[in-house]
PALUM-655139 format. One record per residue (C-alpha): z, x, y; residue in three letters. Coordinates in steps of 0.001 Angstrom, whole numbers, always signed. Layout:
N
{{Z X Y} 'Ala'} ...
***
This chain:
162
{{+21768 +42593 -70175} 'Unk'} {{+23802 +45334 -71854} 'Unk'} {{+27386 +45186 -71756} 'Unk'} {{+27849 +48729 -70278} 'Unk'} {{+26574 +47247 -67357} 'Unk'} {{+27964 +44466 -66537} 'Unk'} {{+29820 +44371 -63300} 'Unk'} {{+32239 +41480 -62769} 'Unk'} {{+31885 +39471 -59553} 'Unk'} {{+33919 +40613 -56705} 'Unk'} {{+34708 +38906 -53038} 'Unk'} {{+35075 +41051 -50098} 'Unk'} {{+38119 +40598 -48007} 'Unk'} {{+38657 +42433 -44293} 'Unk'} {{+41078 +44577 -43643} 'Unk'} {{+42430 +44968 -40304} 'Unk'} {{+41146 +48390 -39638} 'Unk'} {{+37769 +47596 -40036} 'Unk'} {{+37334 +48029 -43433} 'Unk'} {{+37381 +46362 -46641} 'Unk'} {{+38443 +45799 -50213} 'Unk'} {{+36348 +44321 -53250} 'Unk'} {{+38424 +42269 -55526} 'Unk'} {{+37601 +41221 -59072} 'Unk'} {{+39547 +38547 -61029} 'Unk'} {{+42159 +39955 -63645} 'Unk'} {{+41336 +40507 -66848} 'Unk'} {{+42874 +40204 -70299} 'Unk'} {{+43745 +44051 -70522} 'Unk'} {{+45666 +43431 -66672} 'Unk'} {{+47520 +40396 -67667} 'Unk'} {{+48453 +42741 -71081} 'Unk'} {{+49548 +45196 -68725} 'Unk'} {{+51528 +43199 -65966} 'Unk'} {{+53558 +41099 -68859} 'Unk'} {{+55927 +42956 -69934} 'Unk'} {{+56986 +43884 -66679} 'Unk'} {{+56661 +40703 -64697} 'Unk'} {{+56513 +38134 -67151} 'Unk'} {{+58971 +35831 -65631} 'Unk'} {{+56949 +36265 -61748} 'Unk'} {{+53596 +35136 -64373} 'Unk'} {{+55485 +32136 -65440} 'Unk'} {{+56472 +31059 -62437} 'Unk'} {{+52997 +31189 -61070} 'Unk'} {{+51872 +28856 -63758} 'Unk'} {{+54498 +26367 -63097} 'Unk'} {{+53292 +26569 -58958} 'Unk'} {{+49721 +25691 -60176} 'Unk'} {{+50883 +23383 -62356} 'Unk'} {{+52588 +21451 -59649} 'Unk'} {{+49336 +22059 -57337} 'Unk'} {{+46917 +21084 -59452} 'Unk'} {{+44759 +19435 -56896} 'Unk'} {{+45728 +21711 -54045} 'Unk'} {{+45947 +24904 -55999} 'Unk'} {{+44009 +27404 -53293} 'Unk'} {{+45947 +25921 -50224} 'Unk'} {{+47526 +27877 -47650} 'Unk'} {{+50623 +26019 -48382} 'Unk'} {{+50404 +26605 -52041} 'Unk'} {{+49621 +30581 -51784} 'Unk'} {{+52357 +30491 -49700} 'Unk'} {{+54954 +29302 -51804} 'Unk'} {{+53092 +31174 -54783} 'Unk'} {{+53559 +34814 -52608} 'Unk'} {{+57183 +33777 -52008} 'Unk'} {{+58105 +33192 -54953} 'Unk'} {{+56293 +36236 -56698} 'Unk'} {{+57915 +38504 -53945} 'Unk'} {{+61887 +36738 -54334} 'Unk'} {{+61381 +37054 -58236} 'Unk'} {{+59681 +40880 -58270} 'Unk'} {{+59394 +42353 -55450} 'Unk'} {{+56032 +44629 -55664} 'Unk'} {{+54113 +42519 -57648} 'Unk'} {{+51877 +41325 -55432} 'Unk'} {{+50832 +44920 -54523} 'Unk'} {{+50201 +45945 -57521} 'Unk'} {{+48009 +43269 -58528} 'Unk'} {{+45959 +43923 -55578} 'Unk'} {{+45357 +47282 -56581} 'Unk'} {{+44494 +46240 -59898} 'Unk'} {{+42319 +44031 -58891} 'Unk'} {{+40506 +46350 -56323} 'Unk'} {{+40320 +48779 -59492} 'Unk'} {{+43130 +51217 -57457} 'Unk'} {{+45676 +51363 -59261} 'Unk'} {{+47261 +54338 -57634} 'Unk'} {{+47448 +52093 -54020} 'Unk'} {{+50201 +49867 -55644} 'Unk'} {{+52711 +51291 -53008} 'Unk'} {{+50699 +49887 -49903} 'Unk'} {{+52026 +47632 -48085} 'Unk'} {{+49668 +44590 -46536} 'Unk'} {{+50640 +42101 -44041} 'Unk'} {{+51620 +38446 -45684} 'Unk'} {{+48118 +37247 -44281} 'Unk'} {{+46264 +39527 -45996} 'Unk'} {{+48045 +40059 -49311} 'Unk'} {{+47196 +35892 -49283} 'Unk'} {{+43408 +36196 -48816} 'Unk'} {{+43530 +39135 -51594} 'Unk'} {{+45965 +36683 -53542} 'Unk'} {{+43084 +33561 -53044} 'Unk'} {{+40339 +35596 -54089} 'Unk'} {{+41460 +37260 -56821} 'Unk'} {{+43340 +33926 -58344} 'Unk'} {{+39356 +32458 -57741} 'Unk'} {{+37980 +34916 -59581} 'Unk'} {{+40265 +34704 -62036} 'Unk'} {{+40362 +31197 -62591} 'Unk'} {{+36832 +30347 -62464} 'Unk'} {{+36232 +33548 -64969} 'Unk'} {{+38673 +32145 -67749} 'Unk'} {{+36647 +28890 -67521} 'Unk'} {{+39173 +27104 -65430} 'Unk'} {{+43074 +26529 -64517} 'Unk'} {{+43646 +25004 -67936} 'Unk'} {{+42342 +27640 -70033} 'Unk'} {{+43938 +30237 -67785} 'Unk'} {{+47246 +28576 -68600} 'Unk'} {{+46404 +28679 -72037} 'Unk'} {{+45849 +32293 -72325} 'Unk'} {{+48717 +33091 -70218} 'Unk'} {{+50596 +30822 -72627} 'Unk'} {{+49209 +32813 -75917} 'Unk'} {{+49818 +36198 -74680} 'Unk'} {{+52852 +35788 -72829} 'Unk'} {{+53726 +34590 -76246} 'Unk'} {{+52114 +37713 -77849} 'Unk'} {{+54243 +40414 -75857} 'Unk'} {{+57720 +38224 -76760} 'Unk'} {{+56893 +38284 -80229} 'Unk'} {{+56281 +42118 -80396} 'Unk'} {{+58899 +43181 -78043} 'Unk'} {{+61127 +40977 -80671} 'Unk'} {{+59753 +42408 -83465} 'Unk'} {{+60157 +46169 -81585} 'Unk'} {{+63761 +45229 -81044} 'Unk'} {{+64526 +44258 -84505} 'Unk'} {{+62843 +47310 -86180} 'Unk'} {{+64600 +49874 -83587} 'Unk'} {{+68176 +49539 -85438} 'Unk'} {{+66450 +50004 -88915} 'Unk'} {{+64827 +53979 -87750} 'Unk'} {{+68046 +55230 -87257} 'Unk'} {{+69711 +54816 -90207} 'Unk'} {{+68766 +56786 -93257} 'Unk'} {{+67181 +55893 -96252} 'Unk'} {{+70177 +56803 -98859} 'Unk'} {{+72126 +53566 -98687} 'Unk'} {{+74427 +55071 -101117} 'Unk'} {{+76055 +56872 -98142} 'Unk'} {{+76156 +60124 -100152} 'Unk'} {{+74116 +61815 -98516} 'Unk'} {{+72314 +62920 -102022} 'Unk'} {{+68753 +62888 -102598} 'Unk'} {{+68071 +60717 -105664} 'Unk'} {{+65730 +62054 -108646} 'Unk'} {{+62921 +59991 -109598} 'Unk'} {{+62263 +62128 -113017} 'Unk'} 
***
């Protein structure tokens, strides 16, 4: 099969009006994407599987997963829901806590069971949360140096190199 057509699974979750949304698990290029904005909400998800290992898609356990993602950044939940339905532009909507948890179930399922499991899922969250410190760092520490000019002489003359 060709990779231009691959389609990644999706689940199907009801809306209240009758309709529906398809969700797909998140990718590498999402979790690129959501890091640098909600890197700490990310790392507290880990730790909440990490304490549910056994128990991980429980409605207790999405619970306290939602409530914590909400209390640390609020809107994160909605907008990975609309990345994961591929609409990126419905970030903004708000869902009801019962359905932003089915979306929340299915796309963590998808997700989990398309990185091979909860342990390399950590692992990659691990390496590229890693990945986007390091640059950001490395951003940070380079910023200071474009602003000054090259003439450390503080003359302000060019130099000849003849």
């Amino acid at each position: 099969m060709p990779l231009a057509s691959h389609q990644p699974p999706r689940i199907i979750v009801p809306l209240l009006d009758g309709n529906s949304v398809a969700l797909r698990g998140i990718n590498l290029d999402d979790l690129m994407a959501l890091m640098p904005t909600h890197f700490e909400a990310l790392s507290k998800i880990a730790t909440l599987y990490t304490e549910h290992q056994e128990s991980v898609f429980s409605d207790r356990a999405m619970t306290q997963l939602i409530l914590t993602v909400a209390n640390t950044i609020p809107g994160v939940i909605a907008e990975v829901i609309s990345i994961a339905a591929d609409e990126p532009e419905a970030k903004d909507v708000r869902l009801s806590t019962g359905l932003q948890i089915a979306c929340i179930q299915a796309i963590l399922k998808l997700t989990v069971e398309e990185a091979g499991g909860l342990g390399n899922l950590f692992a990659q969250l691990r390496d590229y949360g890693r990945i986007v410190r390091d640059a950001q760092a490395e951003l940070r520490a380079r910023s200071p140096r474009q602003h000054h000019s090259n003439d450390s002489s503080g003359s302000g003359e060019s130099k000849s190199t003849s």
